[in-house]
PyMOL Python script that loads the backbone (N, CA, C, O; Angstrom):
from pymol import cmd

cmd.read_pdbstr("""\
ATOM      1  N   UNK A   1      74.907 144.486  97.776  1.00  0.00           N
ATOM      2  CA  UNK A   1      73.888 143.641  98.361  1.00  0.00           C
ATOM      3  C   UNK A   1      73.190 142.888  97.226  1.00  0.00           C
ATOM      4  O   UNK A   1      72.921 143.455  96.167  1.00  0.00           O
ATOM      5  N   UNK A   2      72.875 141.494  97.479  1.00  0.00           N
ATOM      6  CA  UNK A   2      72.018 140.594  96.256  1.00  0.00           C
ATOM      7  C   UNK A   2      71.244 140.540  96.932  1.00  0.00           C
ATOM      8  O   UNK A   2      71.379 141.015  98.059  1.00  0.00           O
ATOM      9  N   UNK A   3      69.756 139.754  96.414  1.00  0.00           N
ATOM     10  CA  UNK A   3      68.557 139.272  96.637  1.00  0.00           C
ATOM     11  C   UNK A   3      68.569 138.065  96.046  1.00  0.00           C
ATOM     12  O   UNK A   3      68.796 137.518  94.968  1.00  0.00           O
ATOM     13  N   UNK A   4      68.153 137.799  97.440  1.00  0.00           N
ATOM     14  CA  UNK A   4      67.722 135.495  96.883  1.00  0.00           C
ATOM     15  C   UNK A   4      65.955 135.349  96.699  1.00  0.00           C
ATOM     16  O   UNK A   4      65.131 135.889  97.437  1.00  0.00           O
ATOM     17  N   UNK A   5      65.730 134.692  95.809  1.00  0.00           N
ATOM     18  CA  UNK A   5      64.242 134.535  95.543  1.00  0.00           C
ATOM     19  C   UNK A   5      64.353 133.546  95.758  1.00  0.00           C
ATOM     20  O   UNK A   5      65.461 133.063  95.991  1.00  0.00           O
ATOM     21  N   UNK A   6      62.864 132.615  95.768  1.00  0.00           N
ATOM     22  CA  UNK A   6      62.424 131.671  95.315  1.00  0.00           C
ATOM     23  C   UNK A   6      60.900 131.477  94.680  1.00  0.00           C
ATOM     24  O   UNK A   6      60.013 132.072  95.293  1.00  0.00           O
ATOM     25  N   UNK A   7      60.584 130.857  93.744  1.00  0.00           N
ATOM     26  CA  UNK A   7      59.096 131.189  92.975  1.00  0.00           C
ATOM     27  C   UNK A   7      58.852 132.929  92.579  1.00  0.00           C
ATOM     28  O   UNK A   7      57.748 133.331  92.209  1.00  0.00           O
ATOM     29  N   UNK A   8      59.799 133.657  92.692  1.00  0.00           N
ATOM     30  CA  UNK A   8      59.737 135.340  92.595  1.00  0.00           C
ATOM     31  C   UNK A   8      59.440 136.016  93.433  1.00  0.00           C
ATOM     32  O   UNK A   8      59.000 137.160  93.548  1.00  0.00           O
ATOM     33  N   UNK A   9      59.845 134.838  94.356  1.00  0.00           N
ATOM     34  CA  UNK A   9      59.038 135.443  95.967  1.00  0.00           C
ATOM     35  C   UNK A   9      60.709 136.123  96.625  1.00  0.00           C
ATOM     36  O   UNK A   9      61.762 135.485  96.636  1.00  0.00           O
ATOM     37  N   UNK A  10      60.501 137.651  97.152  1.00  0.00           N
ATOM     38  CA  UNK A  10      62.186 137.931  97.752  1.00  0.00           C
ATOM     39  C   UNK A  10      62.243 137.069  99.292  1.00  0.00           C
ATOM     40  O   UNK A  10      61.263 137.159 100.032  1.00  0.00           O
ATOM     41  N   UNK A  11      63.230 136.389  99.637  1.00  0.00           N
ATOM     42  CA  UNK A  11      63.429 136.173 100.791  1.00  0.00           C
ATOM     43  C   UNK A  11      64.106 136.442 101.187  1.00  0.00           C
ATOM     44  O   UNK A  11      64.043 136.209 102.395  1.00  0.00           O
ATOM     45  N   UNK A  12      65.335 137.121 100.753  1.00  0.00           N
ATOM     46  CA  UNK A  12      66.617 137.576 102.249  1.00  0.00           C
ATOM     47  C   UNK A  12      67.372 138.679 100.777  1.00  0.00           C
ATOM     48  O   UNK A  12      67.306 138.506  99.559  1.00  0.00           O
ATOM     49  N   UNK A  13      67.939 139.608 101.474  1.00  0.00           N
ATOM     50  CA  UNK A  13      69.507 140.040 100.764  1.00  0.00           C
ATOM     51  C   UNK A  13      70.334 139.667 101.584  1.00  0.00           C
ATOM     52  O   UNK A  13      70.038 139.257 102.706  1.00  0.00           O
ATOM     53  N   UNK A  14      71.821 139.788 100.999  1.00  0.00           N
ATOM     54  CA  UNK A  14      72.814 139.076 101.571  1.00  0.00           C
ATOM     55  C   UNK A  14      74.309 139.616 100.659  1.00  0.00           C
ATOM     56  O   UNK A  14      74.362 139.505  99.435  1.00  0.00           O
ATOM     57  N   UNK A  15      75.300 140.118 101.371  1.00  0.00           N
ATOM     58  CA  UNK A  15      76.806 140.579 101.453  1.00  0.00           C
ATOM     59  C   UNK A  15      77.782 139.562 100.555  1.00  0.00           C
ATOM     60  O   UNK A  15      78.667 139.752  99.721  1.00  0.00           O
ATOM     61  N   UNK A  16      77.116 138.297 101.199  1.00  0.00           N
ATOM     62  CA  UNK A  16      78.788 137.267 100.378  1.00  0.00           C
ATOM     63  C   UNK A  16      78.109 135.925 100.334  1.00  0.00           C
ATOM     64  O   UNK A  16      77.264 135.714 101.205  1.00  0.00           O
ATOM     65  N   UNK A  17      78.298 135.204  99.652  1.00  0.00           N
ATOM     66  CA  UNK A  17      78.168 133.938  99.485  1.00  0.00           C
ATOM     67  C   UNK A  17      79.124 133.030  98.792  1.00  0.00           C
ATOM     68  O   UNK A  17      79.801 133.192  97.777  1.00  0.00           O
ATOM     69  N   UNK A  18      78.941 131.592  99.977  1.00  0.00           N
ATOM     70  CA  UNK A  18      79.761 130.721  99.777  1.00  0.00           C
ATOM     71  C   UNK A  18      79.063 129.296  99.503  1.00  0.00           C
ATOM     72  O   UNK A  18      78.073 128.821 100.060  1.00  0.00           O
ATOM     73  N   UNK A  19      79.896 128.736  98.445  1.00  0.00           N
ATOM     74  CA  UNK A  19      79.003 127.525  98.553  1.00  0.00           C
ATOM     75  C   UNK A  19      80.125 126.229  99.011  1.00  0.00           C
ATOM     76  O   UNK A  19      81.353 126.297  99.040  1.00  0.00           O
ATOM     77  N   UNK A  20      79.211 125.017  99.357  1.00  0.00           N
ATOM     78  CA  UNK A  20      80.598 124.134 100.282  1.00  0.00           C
ATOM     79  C   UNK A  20      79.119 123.380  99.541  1.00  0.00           C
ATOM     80  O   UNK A  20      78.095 123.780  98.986  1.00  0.00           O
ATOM     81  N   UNK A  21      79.869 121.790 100.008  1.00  0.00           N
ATOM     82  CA  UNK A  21      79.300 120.429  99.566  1.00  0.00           C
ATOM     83  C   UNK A  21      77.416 120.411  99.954  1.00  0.00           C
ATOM     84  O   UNK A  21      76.590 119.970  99.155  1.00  0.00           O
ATOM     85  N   UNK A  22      77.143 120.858 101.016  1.00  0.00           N
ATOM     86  CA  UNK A  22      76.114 120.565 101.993  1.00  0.00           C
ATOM     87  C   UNK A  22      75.022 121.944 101.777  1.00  0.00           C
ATOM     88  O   UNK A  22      73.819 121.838 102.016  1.00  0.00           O
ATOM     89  N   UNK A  23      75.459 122.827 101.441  1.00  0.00           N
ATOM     90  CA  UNK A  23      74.967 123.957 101.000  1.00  0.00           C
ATOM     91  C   UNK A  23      75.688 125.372 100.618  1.00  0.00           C
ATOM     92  O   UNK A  23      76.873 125.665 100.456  1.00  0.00           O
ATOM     93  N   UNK A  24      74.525 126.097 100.545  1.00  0.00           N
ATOM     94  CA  UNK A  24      75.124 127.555 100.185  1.00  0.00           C
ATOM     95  C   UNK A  24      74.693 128.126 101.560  1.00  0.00           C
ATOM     96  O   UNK A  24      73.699 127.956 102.266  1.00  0.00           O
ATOM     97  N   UNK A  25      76.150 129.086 101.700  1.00  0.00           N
ATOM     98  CA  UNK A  25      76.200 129.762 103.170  1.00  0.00           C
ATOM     99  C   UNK A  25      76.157 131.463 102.429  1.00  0.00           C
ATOM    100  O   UNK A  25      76.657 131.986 101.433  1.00  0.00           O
ATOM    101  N   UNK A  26      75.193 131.945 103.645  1.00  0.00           N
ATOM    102  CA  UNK A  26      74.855 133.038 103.058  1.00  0.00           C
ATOM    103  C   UNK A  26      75.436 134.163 104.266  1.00  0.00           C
ATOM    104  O   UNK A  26      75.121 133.776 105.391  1.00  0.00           O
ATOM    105  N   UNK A  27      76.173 135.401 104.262  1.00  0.00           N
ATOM    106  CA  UNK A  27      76.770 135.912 105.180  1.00  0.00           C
ATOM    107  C   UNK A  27      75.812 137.721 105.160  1.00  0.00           C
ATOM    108  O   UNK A  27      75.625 138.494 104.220  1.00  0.00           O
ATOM    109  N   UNK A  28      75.547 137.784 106.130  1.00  0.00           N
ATOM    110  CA  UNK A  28      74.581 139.365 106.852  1.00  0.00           C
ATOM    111  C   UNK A  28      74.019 139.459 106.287  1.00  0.00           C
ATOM    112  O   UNK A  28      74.193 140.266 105.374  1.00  0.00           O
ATOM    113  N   UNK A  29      73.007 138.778 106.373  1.00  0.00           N
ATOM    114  CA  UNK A  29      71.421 138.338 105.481  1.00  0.00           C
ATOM    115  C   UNK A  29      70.636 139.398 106.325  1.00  0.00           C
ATOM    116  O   UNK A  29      70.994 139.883 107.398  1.00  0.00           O
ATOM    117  N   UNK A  30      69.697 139.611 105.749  1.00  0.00           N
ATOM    118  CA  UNK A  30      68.612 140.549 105.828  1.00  0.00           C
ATOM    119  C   UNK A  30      67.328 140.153 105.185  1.00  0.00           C
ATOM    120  O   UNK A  30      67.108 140.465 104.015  1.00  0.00           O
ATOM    121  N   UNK A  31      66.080 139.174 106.223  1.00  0.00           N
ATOM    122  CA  UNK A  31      64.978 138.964 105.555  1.00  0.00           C
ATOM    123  C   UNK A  31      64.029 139.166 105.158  1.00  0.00           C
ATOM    124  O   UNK A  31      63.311 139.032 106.149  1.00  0.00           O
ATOM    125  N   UNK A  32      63.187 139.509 104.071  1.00  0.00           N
ATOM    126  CA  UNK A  32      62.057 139.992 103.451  1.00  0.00           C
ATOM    127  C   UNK A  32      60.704 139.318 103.802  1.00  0.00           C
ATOM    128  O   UNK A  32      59.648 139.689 103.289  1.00  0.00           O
ATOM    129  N   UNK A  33      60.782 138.420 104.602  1.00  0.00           N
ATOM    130  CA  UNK A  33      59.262 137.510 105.188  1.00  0.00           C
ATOM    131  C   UNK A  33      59.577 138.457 106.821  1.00  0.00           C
ATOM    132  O   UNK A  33      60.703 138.416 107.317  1.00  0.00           O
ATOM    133  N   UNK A  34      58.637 139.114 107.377  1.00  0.00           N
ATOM    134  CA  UNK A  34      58.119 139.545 108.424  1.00  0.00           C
ATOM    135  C   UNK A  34      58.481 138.776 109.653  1.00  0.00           C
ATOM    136  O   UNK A  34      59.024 139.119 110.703  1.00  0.00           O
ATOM    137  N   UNK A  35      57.807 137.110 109.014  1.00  0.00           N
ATOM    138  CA  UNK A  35      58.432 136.635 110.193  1.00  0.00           C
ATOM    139  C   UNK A  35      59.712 136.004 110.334  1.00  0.00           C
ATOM    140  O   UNK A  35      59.784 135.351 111.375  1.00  0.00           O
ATOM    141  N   UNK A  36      60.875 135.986 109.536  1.00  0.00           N
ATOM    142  CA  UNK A  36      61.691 135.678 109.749  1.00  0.00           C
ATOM    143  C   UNK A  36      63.188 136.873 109.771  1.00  0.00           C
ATOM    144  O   UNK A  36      64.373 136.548 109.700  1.00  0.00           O
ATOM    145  N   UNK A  37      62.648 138.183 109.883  1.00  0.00           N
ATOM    146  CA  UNK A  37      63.428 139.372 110.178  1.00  0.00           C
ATOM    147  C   UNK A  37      64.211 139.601 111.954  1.00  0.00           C
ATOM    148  O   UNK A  37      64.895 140.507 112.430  1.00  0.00           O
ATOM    149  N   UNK A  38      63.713 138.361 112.490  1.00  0.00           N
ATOM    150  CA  UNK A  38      64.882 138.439 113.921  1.00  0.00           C
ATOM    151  C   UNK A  38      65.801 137.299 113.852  1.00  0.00           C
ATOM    152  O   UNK A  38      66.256 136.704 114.829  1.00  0.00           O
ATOM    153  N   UNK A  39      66.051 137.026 112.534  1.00  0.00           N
ATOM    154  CA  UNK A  39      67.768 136.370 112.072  1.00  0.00           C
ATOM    155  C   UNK A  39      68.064 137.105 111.033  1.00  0.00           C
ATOM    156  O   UNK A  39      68.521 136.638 109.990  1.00  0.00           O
ATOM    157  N   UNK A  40      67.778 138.567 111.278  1.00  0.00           N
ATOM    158  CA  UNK A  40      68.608 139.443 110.078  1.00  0.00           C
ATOM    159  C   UNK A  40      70.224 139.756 110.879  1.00  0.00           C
ATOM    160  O   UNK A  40      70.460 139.871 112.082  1.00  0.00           O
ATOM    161  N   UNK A  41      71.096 139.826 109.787  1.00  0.00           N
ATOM    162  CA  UNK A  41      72.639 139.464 110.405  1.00  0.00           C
ATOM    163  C   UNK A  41      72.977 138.684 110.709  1.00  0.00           C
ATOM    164  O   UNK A  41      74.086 138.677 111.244  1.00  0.00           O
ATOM    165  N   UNK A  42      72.226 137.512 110.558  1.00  0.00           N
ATOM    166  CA  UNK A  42      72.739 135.922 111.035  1.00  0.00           C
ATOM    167  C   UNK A  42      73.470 135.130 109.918  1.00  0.00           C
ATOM    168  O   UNK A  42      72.961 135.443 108.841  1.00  0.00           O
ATOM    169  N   UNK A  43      74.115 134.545 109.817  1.00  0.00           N
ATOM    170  CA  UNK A  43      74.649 133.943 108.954  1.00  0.00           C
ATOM    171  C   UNK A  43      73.661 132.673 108.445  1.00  0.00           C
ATOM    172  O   UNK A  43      72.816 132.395 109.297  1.00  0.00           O
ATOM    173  N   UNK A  44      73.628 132.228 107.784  1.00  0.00           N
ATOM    174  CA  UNK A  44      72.743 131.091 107.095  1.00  0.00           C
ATOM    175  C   UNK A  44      73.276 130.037 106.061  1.00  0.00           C
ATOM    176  O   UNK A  44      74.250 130.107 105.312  1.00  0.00           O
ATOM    177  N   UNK A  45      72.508 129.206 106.209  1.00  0.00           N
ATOM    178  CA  UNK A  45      72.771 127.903 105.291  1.00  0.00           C
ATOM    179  C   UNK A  45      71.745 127.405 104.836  1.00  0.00           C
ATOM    180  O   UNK A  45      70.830 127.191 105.631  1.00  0.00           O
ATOM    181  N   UNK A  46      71.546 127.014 103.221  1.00  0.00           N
ATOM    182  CA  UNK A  46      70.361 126.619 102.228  1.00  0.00           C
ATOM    183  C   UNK A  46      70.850 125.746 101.791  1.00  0.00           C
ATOM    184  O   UNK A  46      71.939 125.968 101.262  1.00  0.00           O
ATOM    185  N   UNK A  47      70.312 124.277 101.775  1.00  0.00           N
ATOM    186  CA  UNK A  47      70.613 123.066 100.864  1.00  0.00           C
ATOM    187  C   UNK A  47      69.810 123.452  99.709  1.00  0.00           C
ATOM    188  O   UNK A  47      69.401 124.563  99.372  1.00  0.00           O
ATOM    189  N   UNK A  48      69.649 122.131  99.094  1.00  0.00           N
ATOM    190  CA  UNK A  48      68.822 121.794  97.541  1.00  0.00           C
ATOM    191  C   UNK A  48      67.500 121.932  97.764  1.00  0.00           C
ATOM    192  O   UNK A  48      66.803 122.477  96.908  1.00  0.00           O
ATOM    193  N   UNK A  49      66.918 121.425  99.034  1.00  0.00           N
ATOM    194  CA  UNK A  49      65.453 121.299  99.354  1.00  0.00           C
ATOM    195  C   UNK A  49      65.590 122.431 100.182  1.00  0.00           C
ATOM    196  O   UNK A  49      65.865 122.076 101.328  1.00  0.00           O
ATOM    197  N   UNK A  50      65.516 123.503 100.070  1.00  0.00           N
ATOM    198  CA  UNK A  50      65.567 124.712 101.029  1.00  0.00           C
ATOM    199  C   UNK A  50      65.184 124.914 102.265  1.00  0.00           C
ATOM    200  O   UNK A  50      64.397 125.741 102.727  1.00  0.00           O
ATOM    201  N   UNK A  51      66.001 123.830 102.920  1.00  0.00           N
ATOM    202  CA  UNK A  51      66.321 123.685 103.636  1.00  0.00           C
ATOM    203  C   UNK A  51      66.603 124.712 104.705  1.00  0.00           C
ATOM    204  O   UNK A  51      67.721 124.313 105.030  1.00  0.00           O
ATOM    205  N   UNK A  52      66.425 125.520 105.305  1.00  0.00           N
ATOM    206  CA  UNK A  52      67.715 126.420 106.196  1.00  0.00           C
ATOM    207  C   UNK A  52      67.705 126.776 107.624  1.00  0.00           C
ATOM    208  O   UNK A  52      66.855 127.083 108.460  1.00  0.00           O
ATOM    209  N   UNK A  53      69.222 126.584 107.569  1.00  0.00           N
ATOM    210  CA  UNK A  53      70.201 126.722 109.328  1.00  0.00           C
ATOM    211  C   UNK A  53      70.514 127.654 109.629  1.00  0.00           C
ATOM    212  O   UNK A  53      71.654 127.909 109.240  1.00  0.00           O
ATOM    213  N   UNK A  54      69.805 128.806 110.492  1.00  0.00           N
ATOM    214  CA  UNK A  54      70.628 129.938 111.028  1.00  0.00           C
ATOM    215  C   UNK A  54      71.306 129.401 111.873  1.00  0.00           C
ATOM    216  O   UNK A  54      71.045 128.485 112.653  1.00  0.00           O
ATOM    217  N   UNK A  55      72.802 130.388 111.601  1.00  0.00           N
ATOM    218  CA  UNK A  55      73.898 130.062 112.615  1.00  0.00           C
ATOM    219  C   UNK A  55      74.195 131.272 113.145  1.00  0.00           C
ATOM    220  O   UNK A  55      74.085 132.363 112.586  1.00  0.00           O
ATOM    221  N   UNK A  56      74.773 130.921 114.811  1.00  0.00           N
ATOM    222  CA  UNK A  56      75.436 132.204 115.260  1.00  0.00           C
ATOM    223  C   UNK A  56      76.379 132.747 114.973  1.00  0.00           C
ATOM    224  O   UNK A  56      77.067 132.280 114.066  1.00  0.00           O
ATOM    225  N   UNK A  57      76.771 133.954 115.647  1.00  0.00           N
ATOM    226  CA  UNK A  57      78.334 134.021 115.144  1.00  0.00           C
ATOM    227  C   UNK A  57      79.263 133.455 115.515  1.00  0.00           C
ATOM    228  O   UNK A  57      80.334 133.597 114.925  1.00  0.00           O
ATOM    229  N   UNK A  58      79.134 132.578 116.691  1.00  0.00           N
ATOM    230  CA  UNK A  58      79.985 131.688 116.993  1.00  0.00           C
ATOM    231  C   UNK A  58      80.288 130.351 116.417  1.00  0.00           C
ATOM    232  O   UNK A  58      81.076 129.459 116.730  1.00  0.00           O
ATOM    233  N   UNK A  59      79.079 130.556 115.126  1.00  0.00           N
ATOM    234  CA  UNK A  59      79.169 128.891 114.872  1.00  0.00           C
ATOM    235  C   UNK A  59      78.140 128.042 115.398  1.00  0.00           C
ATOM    236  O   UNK A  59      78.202 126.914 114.909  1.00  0.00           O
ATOM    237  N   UNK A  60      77.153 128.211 116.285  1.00  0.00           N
ATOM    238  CA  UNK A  60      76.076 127.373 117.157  1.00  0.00           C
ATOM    239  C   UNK A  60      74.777 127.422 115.922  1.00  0.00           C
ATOM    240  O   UNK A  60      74.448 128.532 115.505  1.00  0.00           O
ATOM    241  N   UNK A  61      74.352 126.662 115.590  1.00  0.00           N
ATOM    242  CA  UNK A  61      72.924 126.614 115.532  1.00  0.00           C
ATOM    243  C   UNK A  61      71.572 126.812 115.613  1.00  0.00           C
ATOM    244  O   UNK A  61      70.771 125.920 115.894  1.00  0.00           O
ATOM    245  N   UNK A  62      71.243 128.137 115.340  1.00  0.00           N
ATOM    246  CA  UNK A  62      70.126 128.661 116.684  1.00  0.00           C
ATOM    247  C   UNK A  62      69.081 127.854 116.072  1.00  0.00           C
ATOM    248  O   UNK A  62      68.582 127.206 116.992  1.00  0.00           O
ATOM    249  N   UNK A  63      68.336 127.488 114.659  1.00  0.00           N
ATOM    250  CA  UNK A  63      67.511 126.659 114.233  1.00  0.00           C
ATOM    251  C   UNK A  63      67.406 126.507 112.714  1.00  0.00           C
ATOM    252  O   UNK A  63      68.245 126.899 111.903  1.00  0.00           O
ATOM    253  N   UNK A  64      66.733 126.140 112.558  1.00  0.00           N
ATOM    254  CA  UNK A  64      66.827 124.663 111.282  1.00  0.00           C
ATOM    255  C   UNK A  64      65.045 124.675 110.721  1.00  0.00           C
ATOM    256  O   UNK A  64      64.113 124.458 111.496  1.00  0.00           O
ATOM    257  N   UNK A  65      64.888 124.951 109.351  1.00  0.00           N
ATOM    258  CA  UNK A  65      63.302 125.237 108.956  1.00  0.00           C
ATOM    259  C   UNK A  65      63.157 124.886 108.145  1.00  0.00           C
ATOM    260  O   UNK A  65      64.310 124.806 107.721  1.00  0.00           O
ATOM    261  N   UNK A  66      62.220 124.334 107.010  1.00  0.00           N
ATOM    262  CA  UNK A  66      62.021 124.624 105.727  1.00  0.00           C
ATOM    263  C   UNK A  66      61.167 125.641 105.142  1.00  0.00           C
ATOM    264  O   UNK A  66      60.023 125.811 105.564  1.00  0.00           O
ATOM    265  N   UNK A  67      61.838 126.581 103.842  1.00  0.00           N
ATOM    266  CA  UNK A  67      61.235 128.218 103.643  1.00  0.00           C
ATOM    267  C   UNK A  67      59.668 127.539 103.470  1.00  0.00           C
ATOM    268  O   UNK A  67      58.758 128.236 103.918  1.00  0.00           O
ATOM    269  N   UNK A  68      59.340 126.393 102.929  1.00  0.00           N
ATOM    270  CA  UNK A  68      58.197 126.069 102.402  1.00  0.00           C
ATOM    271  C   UNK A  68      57.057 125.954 103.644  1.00  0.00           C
ATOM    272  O   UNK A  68      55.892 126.243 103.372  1.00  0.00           O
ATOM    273  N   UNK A  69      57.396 125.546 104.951  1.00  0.00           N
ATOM    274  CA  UNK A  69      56.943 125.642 106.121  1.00  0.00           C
ATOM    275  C   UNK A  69      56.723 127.477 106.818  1.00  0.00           C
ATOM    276  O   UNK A  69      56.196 127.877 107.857  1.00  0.00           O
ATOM    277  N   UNK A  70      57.142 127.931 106.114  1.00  0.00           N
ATOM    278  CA  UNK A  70      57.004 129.387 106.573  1.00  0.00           C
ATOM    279  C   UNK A  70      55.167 130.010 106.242  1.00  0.00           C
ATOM    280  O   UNK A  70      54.724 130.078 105.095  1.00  0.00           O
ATOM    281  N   UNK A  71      54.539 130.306 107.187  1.00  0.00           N
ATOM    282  CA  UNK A  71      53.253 130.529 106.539  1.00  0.00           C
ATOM    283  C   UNK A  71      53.276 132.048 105.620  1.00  0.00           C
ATOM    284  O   UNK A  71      52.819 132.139 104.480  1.00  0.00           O
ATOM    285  N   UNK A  72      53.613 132.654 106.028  1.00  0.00           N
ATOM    286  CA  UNK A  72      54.062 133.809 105.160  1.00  0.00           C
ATOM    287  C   UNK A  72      54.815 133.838 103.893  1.00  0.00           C
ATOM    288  O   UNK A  72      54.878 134.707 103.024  1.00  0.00           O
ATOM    289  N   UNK A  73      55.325 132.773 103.987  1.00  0.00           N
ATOM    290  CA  UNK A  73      55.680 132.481 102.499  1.00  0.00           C
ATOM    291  C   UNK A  73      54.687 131.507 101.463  1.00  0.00           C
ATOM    292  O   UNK A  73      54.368 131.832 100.319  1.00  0.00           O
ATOM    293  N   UNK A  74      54.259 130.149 102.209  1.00  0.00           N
ATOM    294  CA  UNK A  74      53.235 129.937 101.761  1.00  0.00           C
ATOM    295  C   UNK A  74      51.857 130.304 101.350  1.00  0.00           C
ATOM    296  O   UNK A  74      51.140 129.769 100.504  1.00  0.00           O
ATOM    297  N   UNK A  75      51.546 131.708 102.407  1.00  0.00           N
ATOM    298  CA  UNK A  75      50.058 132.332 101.780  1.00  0.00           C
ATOM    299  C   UNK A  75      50.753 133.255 100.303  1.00  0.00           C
ATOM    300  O   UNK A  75      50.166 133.211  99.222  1.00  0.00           O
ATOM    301  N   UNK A  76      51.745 133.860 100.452  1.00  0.00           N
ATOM    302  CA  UNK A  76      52.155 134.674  99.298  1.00  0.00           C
ATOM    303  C   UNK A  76      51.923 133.878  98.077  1.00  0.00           C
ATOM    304  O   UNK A  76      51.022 134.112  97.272  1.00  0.00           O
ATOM    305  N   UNK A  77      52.895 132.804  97.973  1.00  0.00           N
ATOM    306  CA  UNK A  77      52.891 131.687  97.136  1.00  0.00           C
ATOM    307  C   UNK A  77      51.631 131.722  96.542  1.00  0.00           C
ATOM    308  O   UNK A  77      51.448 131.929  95.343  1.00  0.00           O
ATOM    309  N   UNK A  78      50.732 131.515  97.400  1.00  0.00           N
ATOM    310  CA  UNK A  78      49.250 130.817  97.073  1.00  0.00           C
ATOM    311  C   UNK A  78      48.652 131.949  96.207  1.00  0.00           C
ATOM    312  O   UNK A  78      47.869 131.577  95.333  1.00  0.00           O
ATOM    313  N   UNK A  79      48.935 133.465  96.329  1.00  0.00           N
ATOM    314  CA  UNK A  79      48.090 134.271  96.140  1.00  0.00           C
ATOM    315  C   UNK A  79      48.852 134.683  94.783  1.00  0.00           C
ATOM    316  O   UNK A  79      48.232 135.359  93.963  1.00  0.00           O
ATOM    317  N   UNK A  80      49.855 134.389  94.586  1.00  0.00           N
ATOM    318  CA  UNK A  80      50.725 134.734  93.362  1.00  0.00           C
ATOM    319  C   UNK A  80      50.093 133.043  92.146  1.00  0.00           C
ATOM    320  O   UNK A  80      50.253 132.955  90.929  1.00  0.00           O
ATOM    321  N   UNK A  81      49.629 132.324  92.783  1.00  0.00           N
ATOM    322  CA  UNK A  81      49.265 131.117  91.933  1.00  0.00           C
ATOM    323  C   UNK A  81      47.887 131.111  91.712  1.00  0.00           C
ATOM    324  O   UNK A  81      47.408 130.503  90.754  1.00  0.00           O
ATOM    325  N   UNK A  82      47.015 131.904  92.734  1.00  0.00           N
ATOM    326  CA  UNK A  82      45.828 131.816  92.237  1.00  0.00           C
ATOM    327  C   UNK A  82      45.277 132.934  91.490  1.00  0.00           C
ATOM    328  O   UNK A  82      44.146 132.860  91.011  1.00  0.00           O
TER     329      UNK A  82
END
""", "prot")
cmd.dss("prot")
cmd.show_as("cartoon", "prot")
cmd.util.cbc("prot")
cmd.orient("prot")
């Protein structure tokens, strides 16, 4: 299992990763923000602007966020900067 950060902040572990033109696809992720722990086992996708697409297992789309829009990641952020 790895751990993906960003700013030293943990946001997901994750089994395998692939990267393709459009992003990095991340496979049986497991997330460390509270509120984003009911797409743990979902497959995922992160562009450059962190961007990210949970996908089903079929391939569908369930939704589309930016981590920076996450308030739980943003109050952390804040409290690690101030």
């Amino acid at each position: 299992m790895y751990t993906q950060e960003l700013f030293g902040i943990r946001l997901f572990d994750y089994e395998e990763v692939q990267t393709w033109d459009e992003g990095t696809h991340y496979i049986n992720t497991t997330f460390h923000l509270e509120e984003l722990q009911k797409y743990n086992g979902f497959p995922i996708e992160v562009d450059q602007e962190w961007n990210i697409k949970i996908w089903s297992v079929d391939g569908k789309q369930v939704n589309v966020f930016c981590i920076i829009d996450i308030e739980e990641f943003k109050s952390t952020l804040l409290k690690r900067i101030n």
